[in-house]
N, C-alpha and C positions, 0 to 999 in steps of 0.2 A: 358473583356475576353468573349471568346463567352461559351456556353453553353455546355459540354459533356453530359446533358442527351440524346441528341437526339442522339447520338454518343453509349452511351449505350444501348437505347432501340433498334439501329440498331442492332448492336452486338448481341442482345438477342434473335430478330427475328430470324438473320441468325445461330444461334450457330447449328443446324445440318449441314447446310451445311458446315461451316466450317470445321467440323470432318470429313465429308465428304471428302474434298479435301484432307486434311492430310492427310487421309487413302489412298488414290489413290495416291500421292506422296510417300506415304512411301511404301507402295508395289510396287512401282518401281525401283528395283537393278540399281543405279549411283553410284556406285566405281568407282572412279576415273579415270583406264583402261575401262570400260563400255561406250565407248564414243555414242553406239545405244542409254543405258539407256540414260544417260545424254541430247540425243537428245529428249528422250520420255518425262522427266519434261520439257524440254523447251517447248515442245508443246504442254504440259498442262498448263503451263502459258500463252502461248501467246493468247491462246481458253478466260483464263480468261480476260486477258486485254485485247485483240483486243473488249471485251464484253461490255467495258468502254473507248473507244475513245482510245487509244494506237496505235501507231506505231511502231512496233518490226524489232528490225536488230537482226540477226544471224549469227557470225561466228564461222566457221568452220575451223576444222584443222586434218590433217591425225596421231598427234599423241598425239591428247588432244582431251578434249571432246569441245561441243560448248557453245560459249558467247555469251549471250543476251543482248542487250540492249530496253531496253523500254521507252518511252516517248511519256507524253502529254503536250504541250504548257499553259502554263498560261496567266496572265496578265502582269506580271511583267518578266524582261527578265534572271530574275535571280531563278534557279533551285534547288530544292532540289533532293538529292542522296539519296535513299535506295538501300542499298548495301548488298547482300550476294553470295552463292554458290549453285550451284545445284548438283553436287560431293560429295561423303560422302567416308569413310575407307575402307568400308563393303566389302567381296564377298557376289555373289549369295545366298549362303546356311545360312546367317544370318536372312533371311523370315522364317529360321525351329529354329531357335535358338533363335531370338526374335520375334517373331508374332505379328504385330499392335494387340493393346490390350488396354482395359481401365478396369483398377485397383484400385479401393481402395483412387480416385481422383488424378491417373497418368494413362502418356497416354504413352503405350511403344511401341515398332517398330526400327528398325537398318534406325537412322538419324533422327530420329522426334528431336531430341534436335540439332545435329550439322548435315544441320539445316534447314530440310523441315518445321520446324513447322516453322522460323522464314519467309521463303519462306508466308507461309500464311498466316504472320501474315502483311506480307508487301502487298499481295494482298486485305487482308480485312480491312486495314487500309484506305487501298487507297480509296474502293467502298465505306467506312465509309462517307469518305471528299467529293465525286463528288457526293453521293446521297444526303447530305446537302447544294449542288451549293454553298459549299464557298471556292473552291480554286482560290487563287490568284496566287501564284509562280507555274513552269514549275516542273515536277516533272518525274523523271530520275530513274529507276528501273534499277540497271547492277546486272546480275547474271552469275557469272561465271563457266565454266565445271572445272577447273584445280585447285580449289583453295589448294586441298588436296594435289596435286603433285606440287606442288609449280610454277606453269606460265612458266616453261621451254618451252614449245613447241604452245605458244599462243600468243594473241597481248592482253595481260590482262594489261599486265603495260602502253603498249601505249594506250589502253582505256582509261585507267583510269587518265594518263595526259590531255585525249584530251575531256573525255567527266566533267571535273573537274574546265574545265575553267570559269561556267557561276554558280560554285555551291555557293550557299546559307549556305548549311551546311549537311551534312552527318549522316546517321544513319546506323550504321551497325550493321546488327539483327541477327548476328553470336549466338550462343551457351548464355544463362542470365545466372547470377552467382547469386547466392542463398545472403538473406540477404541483397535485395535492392543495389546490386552490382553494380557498373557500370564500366568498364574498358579504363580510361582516359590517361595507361601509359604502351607501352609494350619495350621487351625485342626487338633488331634487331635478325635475324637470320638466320644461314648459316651454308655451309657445309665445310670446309678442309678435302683433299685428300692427303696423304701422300704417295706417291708413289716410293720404293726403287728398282734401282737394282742395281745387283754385280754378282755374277759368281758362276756357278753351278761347281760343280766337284763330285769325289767319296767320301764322308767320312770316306772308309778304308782305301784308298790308297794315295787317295792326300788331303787331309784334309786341310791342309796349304794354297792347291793353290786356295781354293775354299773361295767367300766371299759370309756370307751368309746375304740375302737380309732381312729377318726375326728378324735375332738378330739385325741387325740395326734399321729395323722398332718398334722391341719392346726399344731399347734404347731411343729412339726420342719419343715413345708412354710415355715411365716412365718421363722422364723431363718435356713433358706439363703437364699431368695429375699430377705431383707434383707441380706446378706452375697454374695451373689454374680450380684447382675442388672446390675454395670456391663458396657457391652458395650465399655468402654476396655478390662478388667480382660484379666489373666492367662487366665479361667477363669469361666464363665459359668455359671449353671444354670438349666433353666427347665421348670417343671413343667406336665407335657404330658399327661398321664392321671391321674384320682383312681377308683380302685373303693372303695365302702364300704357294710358295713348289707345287710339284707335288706328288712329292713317297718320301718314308722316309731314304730311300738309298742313295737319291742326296743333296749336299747343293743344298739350294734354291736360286735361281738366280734373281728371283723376290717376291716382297712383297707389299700389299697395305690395308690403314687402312682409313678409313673416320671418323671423329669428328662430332659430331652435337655442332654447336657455337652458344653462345647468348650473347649477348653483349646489355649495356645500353648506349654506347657514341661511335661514330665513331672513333675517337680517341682509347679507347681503343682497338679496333680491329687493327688499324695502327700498335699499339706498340703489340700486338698479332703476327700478321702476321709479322713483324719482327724479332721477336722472334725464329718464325717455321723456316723462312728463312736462318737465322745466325746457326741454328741448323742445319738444313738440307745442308749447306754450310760444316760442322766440320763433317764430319762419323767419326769412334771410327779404322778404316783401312782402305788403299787407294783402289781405282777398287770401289767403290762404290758411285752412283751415287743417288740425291732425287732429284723427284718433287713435287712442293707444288699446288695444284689447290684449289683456294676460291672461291666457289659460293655465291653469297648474296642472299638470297631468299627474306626478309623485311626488312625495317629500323627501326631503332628505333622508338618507338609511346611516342613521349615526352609529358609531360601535358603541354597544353601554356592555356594564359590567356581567348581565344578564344572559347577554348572549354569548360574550367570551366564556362564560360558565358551559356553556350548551358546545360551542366550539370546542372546548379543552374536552369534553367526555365523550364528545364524537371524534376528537384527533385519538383520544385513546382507545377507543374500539378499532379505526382505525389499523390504532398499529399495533394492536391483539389480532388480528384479521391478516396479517402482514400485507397491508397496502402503503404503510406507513404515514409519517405524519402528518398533519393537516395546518395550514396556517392560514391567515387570516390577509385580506387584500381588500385595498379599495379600488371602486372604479366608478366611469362616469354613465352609464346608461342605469333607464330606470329598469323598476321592476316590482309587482306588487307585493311583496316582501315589505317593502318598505310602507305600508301602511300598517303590517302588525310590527315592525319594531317601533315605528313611531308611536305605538300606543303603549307602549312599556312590554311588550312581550317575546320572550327569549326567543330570536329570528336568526337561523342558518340560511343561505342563498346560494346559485349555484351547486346544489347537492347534489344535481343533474346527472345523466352519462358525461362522461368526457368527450370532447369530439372537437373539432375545428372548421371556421371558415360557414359560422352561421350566418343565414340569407344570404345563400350566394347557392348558383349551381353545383358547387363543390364540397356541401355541409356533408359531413359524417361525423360516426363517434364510432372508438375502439370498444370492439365488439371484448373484450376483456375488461373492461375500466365499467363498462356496461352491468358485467354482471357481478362486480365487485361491489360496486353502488347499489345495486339490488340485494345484494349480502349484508351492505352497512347499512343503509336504510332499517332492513326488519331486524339486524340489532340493537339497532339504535332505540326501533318499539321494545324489542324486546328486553330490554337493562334500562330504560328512560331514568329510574330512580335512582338511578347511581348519580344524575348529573345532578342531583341538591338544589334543584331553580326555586325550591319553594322556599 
């Protein structure tokens, strides 16, 4: 195994600057619709990596912000993924609400934790490994502008098939979870649209002739939410927006309600969506008509044996680093991680800064856990062949 002091004493040199860059990344407003912002980290990355042999593509798109991809060629023709977002939740006016800030050995700002800080922690990992001339594998930096609006309006999924072909194994430095967390198994996720109509009429006069779109949409709202709000279950649904009605004078002739869905097995969504369908086929009066619309936003992030291989040699650097052990957690929100383990490739998530209380005013991450994460990361490039993935 090679050596992380030198990996640490780099780290320790550069620790201003790296606060530095954070700071400049988080003072820059990328909410999700900010597709200018979103342009402006990308091209505070690319300043950094073109600085290190880097070759940057950037696409563009008129209603998502832009995707990067970064790459420098190795020895070996097989690549490793650093993978996150340049996109955060935030409006504008969260720079007056949370103000980059160091605290009490935390570092705050609106997206330092989800997740400019992992943002630099993949760029100081990197200058970690090329300042010690020992990369062998090609290594593949994708940053995406949409990740917060879910890839609707971008070629994030087809990236990620096409730039996944040649990968070695993936680290995605999304958001770190406290207590040596790692995130080895997620929830899939998605949206159903329940869309009613039926027929407007008077309520004083013609009451009968009128079907209202409403009371149907809450009948089909009360049957799933009875049927699938254990949060043990398979498959979850949980109704997140109701539109309906115009004035309160007319039945309402239209009605629409959106679910947020999570689901652990493809399968169970099958028999989900069947469910809504068979339902939405039966209205409770005739003249009314549903439509069901299912978006998939992620897949399922299942644990395979693959990735627990890549887990176990990154809990062991780990606790050669004396941060100690790493274990392995499931949860329910997506993340694009979960489209390189679904395609069979060795996937760590969460590999992030540590921090708490993401998308909220109050997001930070310990400015210590920060740069111990920046130490594991470029060890991790550094020894990759210790983990046997092949």
């Amino acid at each position: 195994m090679l050596s992380s002091d030198q990996v640490k004493d780099f780290i320790e040199f550069e620790k201003n600057n790296i606060i530095s860059l954070l700071k400049e990344l988080v003072l820059i407003d990328s909410g999700s619709h900010n597709f200018s912002g979103i342009m402006d980290v990308a091209k505070v990355v690319i300043t950094e990596l073109e600085a290190l042999g880097f070759n940057n593509t950037v696409y563009e798109f008129q209603q998502a912000g832009p995707n990067l991809v970064s790459e420098i060629k190795g020895e070996s023709n097989k690549s490793i993924i650093l993978l996150g977002h340049m996109d955060t939740v935030f409006d504008s006016n969260a720079q007056d609400l949370n103000p980059f800030r160091k605290e009490s050995g935390k570092i705050y700002g609106p997206g330092v934790l989800d997740m400019k800080g992992g943002i630099v922690q993949i760029i100081n990992a990197v200058k970690a490994l090329l300042y010690l001339n020992k990369q062998k594998y090609g290594i593949k930096i994708i940053l995406v502008g949409d990740e917060e609006s879910g890839h609707l309006h971008s070629n994030a999924l087809d990236l990620f098939k096409a730039e996944s072909q040649d990968a070695l194994a993936v680290f995605c430095c999304e958001s770190g979870r406290t207590n040596n967390q790692i995130v080895l198994e997620r929830k899939g996720v998605g949206t159903l649209t329940v869309e009613v109509k039926g027929r407007s009429a008077h309520p004083g006069n013609e009451l009968a002739a009128g079907r209202n779109a409403i009371a149907e949409l809450s009948r089909q709202i009360v049957k799933i939410h009875s049927q699938y709000t254990d949060p043990q279950a398979d498959l979850t649904a949980s109704i997140g927006i109701i539109e309906g009605g115009t004035t309160v004078n007319v039945v309402p002739d239209r009605a629409k309600g959106i679910f947020d869905i999570r689901f652990k097995q493809d399968k169970s969504l099958k028999d989900f969506l069947k469910f809504t369908n068979d339902l939405a086929a039966q209205p409770h009066q005739d003249n009314l008509e549903t439509e069901t619309i299912y978006i998939n936003e992620y897949p399922p992030m299942a644990k395979t044996a693959e990735s627990e291989k890549l887990l176990h040699f990154v809990s062991h650097l780990s606790k050669n680093n004396g941060f100690g052990a790493l274990k392995a957690i499931a949860v329910g929100g997506g993340a694009d991680s979960t489209f390189f383990s679904a395609s069979g490739i060795p996937t760590v998530c969460s590999f992030g800064p540590v921090g708490k209380n993401a998308h909220t005013y109050d997001e930070f991450i310990y400015e210590k856990d920060f740069f111990d994460r920046i130490i594991l990361l470029a060890d991790c490039l550094l020894n990759i062949d210790l983990a046997e993935l092949n």
